[in-house]
C-alpha positions as CSV (number, residue, x, y, z in Angstrom):
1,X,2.2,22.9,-1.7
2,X,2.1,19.9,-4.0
3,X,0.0,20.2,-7.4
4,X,-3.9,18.8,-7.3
5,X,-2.8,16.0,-9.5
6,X,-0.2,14.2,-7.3
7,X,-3.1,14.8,-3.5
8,X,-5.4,11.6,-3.9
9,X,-8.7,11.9,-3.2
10,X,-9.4,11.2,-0.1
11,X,-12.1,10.5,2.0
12,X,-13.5,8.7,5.6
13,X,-16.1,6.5,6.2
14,X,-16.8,5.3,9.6
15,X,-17.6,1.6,9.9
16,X,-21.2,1.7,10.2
17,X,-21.3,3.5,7.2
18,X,-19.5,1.5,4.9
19,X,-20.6,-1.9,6.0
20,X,-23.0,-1.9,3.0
21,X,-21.5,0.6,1.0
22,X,-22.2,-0.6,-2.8
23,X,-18.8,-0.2,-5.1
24,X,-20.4,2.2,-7.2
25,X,-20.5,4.6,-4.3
26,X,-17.2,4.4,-3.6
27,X,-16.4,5.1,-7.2
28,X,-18.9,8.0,-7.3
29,X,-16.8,9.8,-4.0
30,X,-13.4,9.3,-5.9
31,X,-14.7,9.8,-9.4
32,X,-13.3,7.1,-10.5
33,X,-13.4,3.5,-11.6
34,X,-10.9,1.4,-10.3
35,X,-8.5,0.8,-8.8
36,X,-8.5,3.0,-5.5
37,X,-6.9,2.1,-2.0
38,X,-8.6,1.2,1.1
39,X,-7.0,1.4,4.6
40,X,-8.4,0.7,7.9
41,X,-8.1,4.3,10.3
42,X,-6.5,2.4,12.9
43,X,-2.8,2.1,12.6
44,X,-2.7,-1.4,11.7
45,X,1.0,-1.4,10.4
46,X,-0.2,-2.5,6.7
47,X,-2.6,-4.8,7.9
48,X,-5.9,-4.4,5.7
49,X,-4.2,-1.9,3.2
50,X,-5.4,-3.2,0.2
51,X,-5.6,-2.1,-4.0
52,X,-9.1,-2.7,-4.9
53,X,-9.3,-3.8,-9.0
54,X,-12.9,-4.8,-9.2
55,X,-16.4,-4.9,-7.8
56,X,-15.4,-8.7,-6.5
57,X,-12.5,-7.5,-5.0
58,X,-14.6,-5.0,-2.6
59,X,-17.1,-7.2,-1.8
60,X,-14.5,-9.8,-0.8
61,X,-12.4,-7.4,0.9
62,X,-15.5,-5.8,3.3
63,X,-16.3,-9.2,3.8
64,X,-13.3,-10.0,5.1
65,X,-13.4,-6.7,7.3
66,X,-16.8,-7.0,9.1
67,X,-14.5,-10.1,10.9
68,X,-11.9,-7.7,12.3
69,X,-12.6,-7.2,16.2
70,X,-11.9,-3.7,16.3
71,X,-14.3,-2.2,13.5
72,X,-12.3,0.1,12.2
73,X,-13.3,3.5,10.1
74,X,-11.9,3.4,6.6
75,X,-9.9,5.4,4.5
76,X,-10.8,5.4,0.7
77,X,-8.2,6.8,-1.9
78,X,-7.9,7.3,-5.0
79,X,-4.8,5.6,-6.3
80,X,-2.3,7.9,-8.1
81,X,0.1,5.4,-10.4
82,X,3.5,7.0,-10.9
83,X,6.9,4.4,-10.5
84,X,8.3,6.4,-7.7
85,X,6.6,7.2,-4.4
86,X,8.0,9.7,-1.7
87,X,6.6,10.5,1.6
88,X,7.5,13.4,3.8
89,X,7.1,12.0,7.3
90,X,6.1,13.9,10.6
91,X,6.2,13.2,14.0
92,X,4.4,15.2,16.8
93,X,3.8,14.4,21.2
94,X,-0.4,14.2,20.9
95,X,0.3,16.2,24.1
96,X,1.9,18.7,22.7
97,X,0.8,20.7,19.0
98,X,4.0,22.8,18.9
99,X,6.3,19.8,18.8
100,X,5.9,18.9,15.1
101,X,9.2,17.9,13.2
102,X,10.1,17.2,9.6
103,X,12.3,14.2,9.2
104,X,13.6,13.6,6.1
105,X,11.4,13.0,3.0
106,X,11.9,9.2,1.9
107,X,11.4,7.5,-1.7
108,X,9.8,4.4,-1.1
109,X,11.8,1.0,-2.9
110,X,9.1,-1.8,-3.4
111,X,9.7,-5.1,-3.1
112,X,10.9,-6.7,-7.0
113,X,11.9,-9.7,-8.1
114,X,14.2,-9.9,-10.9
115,X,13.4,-13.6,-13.2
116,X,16.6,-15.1,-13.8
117,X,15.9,-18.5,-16.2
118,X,17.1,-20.5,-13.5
119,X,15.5,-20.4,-9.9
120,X,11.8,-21.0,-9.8
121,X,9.3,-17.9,-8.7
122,X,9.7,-19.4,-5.3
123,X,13.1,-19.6,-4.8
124,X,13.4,-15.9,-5.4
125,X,10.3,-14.9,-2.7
126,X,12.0,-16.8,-0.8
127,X,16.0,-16.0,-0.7
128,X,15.0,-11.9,-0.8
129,X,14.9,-11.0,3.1
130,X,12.4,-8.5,2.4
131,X,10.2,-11.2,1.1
132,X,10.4,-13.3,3.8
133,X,7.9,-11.3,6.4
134,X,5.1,-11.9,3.9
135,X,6.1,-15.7,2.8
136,X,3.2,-17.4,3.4
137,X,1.1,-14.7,1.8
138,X,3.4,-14.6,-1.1
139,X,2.5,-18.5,-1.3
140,X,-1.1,-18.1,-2.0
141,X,-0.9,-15.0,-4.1
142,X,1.4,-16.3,-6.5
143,X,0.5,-20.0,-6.1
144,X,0.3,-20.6,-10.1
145,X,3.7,-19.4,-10.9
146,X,5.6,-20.4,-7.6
147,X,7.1,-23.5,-8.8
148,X,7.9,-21.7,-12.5
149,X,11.1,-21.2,-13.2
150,X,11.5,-17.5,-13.3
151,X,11.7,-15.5,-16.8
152,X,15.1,-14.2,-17.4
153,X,15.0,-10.4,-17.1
154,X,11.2,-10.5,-16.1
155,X,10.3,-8.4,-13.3
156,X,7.2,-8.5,-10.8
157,X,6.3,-6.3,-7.7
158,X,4.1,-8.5,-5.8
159,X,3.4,-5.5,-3.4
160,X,2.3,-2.2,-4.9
161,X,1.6,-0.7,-1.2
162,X,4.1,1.3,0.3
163,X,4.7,-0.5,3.9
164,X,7.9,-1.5,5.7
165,X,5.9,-3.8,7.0
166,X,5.0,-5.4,3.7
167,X,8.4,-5.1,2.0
168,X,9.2,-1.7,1.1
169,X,12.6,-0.1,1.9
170,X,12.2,3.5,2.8
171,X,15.4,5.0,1.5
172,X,16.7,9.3,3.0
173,X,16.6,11.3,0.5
174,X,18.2,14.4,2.4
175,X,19.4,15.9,-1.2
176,X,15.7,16.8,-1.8
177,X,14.7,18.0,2.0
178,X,14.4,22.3,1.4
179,X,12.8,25.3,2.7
180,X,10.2,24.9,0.8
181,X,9.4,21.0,2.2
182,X,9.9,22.2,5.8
C-alpha cells in the first residue's frame, strides 16, 4: 500500500455535471488551488489530458471540451509534483475478473530538451524523434522561443503528462518489481 501523500485525489464527474462546473469547485473537491489534472474517462490515448494552472486555463479547456463528440465524464486529480513518476500497470480480459496480471512497474522518462548555444528551440523539437508526434503542437506552444537559439545547458520539458503518446518513454524497472508490488 502506497503512503496517502504519493494517492492523488481523485474524483469523477460525469459530463452533465461538469459542463458548468465553476473552478472554485473543482478546487474545493481536491482542496487545493492549482494546478490539478484533468482527463477525459474515455481512453483517449492522451488526448484531452491536460495540467490546469489557472481559472482561464479551465474555462478554456471545458470550452474546448463541450466540442468533443463523445461527451466524455472527467477525471479530476490532484497533481502530486515529484521528478520521477512510476506506474505499476495491469492488464485484465473484462470477461474474465480472475485474469489480472502485474507487468512490470515502469518509471516514466519525459520528453527534455537539452539548450545547446547553437541550434534554435526548433531544431531541437524537431531532430528528437520523440518530439516529432507532437510537432505541430510543439509549434504553437512554444511559438515565442522556437526560432531562439537554445540556452547552453538550459533544459525544458514541454510535456509534464505522462503519455507514450505525448512523448514519454516508459522504461522496466524489473529491479523494483517485489512481493510486496504483486
Amino acid at each position: 500500500q502506497l503512503p496517502e501523500e504519493f494517492i492523488p485525489k481523485s474524483f469523477l464527474i460525469s459530463y452533465s455535471n461538469w459542463l458548468e462546473m465553476p473552478y472554485s469547485k473543482i478546487c474545493s473537491m481536491l482542496n487545493c488551488e492549482y494546478p490539478f489534472i484533468v482527463k477525459p474517462n474515455s481512453g483517449a490515448r492522451g488526448n484531452g489530458v491536460k495540467r490546469i494552472q489557472s481559472e482561464k486555463e479551465w474555462l478554456s479547456y471545458r470550452a474546448g471540451m463541450k466540442k468533443w463528440k463523445t461527451k466524455p465524464d472527467l477525471l479530476f486529480q490532484e497533481l502530486i509534483d515529484y521528478p520521477e513518476e512510476f506506474g505499476v500497470m495491469i492488464y485484465s480480459m473484462p470477461w474474465n475478473k480472475q485474469s489480472i496480471q502485474v507487468l512490470p512497474v515502469t518509471q516514466k522518462g519525459f520528453l527534455v530538451l537539452d539548450g545547446n548555444g547553437k541550434s534554435t528551440w526548433g531544431e531541437l523539437f524537431t531532430e528528437n524523434h520523440r518530439a516529432l508526434l507532437q510537432l505541430e503542437r510543439w509549434k504553437q506552444e512554444f511559438a515565442p522561443i522556437w526560432d531562439q537559439v537554445s540556452e547552453n545547458g538550459k533544459r525544458i520539458c514541454p510535456e509534464p503528462i505522462g503519455n507514450h503518446c505525448r512523448g514519454t518513454e516508459f522504461n522496466i524497472r524489473e529491479d523494483l518489481v517485489n512481493q510486496t508490488v504483486i
